[in-house]
C-alpha positions in Angstrom: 114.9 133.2 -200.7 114.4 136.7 -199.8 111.6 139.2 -200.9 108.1 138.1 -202.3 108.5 134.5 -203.4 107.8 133.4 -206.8 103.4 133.2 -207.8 103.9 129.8 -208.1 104.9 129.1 -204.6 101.6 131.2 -203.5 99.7 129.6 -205.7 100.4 126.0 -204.7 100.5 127.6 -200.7 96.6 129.1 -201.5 95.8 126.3 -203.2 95.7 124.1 -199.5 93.5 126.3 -198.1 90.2 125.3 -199.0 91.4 121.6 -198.9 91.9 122.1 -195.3 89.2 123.4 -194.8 87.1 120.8 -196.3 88.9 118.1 -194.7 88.1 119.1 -191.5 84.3 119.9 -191.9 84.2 116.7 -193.2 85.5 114.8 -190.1 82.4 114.2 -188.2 81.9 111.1 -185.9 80.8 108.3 -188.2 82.5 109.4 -191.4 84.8 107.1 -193.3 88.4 108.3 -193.1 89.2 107.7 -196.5 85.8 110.9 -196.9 88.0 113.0 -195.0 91.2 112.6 -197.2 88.7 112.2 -200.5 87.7 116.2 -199.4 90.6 117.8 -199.7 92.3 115.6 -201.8 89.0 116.5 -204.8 89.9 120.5 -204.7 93.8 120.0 -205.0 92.9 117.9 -208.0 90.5 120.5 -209.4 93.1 123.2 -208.9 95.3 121.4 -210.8 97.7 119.8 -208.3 96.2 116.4 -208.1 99.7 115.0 -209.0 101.8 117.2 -206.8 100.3 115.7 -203.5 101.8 112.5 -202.7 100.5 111.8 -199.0 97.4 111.1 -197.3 95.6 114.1 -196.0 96.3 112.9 -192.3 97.2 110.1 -189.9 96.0 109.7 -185.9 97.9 112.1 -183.0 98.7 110.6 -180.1 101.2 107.6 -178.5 103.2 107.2 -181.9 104.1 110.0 -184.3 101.8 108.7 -186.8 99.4 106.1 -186.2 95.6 105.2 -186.4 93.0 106.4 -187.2 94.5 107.4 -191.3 93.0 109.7 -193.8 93.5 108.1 -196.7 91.9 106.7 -199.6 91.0 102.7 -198.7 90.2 103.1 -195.1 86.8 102.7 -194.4 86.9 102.7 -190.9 84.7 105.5 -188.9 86.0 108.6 -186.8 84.7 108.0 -183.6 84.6 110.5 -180.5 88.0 111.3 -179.2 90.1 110.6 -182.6 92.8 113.4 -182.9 94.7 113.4 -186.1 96.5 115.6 -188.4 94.7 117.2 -191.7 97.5 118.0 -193.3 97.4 119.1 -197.4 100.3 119.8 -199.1 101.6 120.1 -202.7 105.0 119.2 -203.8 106.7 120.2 -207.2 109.2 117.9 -207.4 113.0 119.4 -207.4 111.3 123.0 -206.5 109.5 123.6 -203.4 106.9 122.5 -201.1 103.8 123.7 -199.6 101.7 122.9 -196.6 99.4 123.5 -193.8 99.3 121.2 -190.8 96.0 121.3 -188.4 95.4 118.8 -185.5 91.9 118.1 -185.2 89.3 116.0 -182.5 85.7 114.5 -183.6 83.6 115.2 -181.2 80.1 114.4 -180.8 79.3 118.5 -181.3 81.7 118.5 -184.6 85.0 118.4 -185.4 87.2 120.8 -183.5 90.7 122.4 -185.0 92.9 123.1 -182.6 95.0 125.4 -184.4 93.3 128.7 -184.4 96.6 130.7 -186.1 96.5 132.4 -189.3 97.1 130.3 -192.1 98.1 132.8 -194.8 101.0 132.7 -196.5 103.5 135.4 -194.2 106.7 136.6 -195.4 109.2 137.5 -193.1 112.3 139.0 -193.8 115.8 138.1 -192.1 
């Protein structure tokens, strides 16, 4: 694709924005993981997307490319001090196109810290 892509595409790409961003603030030490996944996954539902994402919000980063602790619905289990993990939204229209935005992020006992400080708006860049 070259040019400005279609409004759909930035739509779906705006639309994992706030869900990020709500993951994340919600991954404080003693919080469910399945709370984590449950605050972004309530905003791509209310804009509409519910449907279109097909994944947990994140899984653990560490030893194995995706392991404990899991965001995702049914996992009670606590973050505790030292989890790193992926927050991860994304919305998928089958047989079209895909959007994301990937973040690793540590509980900490001061908050959860992002480690990805880059600009998450949507660029285009031309070839």
């Amino acid at each position: 694709m070259t040019g400005e892509p279609e409004p759909e595409f930035s739509s779906c790409s705006g639309s994992c924005t706030s869900p990020r961003l709500a993951a994340v603030a919600a991954a404080v030490v003693g919080t469910p993981c399945e709370q984590v996944d449950r605050a972004g996954r309530e905003l791509i539902t209310a804009a509409g997307y519910g449907k279109s994402f097909i994944h947990r919000m994140g899984h653990g980063i560490g030893i194995e490319e995706h392991e404990d602790p899991y965001m995702v619905a049914g996992n009670s289990s606590p973050l505790v001090a030292g989890h790193a993990f992926s927050v991860e939204p994304g919305i998928y229209l089958s047989g079209r196109f895909g959007a994301r935005i990937e973040d690793v992020v540590i509980a900490t006992e001061d908050g959860p810290l992002a480690c990805n400080e880059a600009d998450h708006r949507l660029a285009v860049v031309e070839t």
